[in-house]
C-alpha positions as CSV (number, residue, x, y, z in Angstrom):
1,X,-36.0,4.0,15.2
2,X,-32.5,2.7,12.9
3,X,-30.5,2.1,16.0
4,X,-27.8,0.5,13.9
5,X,-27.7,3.6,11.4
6,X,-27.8,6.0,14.5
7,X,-24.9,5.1,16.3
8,X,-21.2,5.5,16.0
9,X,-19.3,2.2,17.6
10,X,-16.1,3.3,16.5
11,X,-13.3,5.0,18.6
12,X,-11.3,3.9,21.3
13,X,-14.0,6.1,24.0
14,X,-16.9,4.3,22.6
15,X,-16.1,1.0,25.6
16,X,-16.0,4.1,28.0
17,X,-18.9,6.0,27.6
18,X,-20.4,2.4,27.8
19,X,-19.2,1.7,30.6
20,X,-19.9,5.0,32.6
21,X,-23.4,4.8,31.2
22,X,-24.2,1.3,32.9
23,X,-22.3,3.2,36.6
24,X,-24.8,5.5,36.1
25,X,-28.1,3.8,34.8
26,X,-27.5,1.2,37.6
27,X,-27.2,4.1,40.0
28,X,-29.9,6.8,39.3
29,X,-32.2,4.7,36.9
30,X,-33.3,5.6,33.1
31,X,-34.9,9.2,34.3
32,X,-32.4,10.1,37.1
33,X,-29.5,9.3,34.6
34,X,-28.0,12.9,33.6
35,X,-26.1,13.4,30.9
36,X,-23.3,15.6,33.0
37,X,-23.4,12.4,35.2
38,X,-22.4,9.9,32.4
39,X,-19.9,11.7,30.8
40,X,-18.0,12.8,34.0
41,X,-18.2,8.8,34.7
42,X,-17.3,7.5,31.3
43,X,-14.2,10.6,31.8
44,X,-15.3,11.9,28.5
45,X,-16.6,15.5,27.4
46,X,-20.3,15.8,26.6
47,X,-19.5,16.5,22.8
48,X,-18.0,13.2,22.6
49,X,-20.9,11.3,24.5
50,X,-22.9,13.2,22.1
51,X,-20.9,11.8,19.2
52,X,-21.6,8.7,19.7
53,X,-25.4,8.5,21.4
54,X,-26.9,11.8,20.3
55,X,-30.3,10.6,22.6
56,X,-29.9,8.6,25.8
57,X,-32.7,6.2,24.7
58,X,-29.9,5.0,22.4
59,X,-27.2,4.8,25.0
60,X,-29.9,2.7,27.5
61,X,-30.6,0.2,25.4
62,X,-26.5,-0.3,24.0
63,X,-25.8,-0.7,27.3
64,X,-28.6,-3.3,28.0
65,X,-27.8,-4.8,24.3
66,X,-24.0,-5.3,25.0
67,X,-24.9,-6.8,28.5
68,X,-27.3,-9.6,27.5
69,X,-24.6,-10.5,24.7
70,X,-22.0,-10.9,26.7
71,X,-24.4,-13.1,28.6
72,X,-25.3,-15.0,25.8
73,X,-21.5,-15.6,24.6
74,X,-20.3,-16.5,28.3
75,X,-23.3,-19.0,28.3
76,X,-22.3,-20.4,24.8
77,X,-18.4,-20.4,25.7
78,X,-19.8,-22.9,28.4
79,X,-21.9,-25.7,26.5
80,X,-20.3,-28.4,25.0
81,X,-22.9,-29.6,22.7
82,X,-21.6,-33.2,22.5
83,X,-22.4,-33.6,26.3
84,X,-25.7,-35.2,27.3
85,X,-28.9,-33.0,27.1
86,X,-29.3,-32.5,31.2
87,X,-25.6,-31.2,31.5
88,X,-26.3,-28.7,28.9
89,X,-29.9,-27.8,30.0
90,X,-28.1,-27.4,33.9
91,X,-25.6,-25.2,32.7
92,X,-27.9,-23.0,30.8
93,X,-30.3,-22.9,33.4
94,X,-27.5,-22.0,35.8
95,X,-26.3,-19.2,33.8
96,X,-29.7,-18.0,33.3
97,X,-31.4,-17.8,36.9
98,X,-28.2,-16.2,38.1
99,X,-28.2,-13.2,35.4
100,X,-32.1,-12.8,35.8
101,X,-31.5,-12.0,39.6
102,X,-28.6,-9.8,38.7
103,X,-28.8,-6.6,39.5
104,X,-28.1,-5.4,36.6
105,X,-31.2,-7.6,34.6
106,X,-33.4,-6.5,37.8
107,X,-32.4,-2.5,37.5
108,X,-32.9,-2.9,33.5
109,X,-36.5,-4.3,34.2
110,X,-37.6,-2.0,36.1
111,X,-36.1,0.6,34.1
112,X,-38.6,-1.0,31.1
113,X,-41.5,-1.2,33.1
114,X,-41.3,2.3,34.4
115,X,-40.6,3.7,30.9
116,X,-43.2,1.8,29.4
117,X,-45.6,3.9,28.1
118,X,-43.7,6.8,27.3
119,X,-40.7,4.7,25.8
120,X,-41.9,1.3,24.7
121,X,-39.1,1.0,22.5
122,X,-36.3,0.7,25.6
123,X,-38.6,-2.4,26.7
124,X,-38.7,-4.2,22.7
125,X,-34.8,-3.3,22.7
126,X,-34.3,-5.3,25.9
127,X,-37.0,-7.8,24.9
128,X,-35.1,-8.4,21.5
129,X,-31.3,-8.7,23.2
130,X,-32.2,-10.5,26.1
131,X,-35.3,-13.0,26.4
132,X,-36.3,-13.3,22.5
133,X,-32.1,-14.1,21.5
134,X,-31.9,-16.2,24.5
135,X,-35.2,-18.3,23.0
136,X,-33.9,-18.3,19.4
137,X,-30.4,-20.0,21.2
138,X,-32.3,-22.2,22.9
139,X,-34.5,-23.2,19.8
140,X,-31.3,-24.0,17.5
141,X,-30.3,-26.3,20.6
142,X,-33.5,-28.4,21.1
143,X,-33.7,-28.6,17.7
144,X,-30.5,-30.4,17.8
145,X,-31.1,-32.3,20.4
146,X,-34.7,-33.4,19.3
147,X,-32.9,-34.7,16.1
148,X,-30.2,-36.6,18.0
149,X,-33.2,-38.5,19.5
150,X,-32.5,-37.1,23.4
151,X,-35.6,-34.7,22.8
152,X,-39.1,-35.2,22.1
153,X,-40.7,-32.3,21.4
154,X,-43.8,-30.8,19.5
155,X,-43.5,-27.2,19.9
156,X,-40.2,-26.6,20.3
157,X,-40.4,-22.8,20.5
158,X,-43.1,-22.6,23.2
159,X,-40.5,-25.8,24.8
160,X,-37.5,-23.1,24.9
161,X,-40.2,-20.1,26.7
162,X,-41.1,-22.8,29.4
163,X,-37.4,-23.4,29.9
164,X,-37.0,-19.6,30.3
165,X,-40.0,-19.8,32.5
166,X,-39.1,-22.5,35.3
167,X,-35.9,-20.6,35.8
168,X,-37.9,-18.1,37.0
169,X,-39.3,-20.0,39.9
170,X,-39.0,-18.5,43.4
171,X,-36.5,-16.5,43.1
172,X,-37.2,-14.1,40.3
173,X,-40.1,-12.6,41.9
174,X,-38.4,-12.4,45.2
175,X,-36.1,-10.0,43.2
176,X,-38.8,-8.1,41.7
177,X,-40.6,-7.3,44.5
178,X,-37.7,-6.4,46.4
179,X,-38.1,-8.5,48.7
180,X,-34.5,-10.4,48.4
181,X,-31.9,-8.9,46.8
182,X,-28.8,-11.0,46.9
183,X,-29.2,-14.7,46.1
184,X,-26.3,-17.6,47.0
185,X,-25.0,-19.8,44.3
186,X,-26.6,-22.9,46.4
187,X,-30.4,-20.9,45.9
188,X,-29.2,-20.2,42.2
189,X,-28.6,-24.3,41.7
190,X,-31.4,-25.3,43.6
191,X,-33.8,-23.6,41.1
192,X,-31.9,-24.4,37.8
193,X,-32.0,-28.1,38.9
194,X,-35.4,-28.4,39.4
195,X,-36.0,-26.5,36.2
196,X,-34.0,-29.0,34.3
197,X,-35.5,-32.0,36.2
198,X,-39.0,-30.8,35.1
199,X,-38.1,-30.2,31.4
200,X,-36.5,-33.5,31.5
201,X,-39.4,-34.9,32.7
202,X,-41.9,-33.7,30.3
203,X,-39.7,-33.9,27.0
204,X,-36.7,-36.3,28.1
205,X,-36.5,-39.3,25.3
């Protein structure tokens, strides 16, 4: 599927039906999402939503796209790359536990899971815009850091997936499951510290 080719990002309704589409997604799910229901929450006609995302495949994963980019950006806004490796790493790994138990990156995975086999490609789209990006980020950064001499590292792209990894210690599952769904900035600290202590400790210079 030519996503790029397929849509239309033009026109000042584009942000709109965006926007109603995630009200409604996060609401009602991938299946339960109607098209009557996104329009009328975007406040746009169903010719125009049609205009611009002639299948709602399309429309999922723009929305999950333009989310983990804005994620990505806010994170980069926020990382001073002169600072030492753990205040970077901390700040990363903040960012990061607190948008995978989001409820909008918890909704979108279970929207993948569910839709698996009969739309694998919503899955590789969120794959692609959220976990693989974030590694690639991560990579350019160790790399970095690695050559400043703050980093030892062999494998630096399976070092970035175990970053990703610890951040999703305790509380990611929780989310999951459903067995916690709200999570305090004090839990979200707690687990990006000790992610960044036990990164430190295995590839710290």
């Amino acid at each position: 599927m030519n996503q790029p080719a397929t849509i239309l990002r033009t026109g000042r309704k584009f942000d709109q039906v965006l926007k109603g589409a995630r009200e409604v997604f996060m609401a009602d799910g991938f299946e339960g999402a109607s098209v009557d229901d996104i329009a009328r929450a975007a406040g746009v006609s169903k010719a125009t939503l049609y205009s611009y995302f002639p299948d709602k495949r399309l429309l999922f994963m723009e929305v999950a796209e333009t989310e983990c980019r804005l994620m990505s950006e806010r994170i980069l806004s926020m990382i001073d790359e002169t600072k030492p490796v753990r205040e970077v790493m901390t700040i990363a790994a903040t960012q990061l536990v607190a948008f995978l138990t989001s409820e909008f990156a918890q909704q979108v995975f279970r929207i993948c899971v569910a839709e698996r086999d009969r739309f694998p490609e919503l899955g590789c789209a969120f794959y692609a815009a959220g976990p693989e990006n974030g590694q690639r980020q991560m990579c350019e950064y160790l790399e970095k850091a690695v050559a400043a001499g703050e980093l030892v590292i062999d494998d630096i792209p399976m070092a970035a997936e175990q970053f990703s990894e610890l951040c999703k210690v305790r509380l990611w599952m929780r989310a999951v499951l459903g067995i916690q769904n709200s999570f305090t900035q004090d839990e979200i600290d707690d687990v990006a510290k000790h992610a960044v202590d036990t990164f430190m400790a295995r590839y710290g210079a």
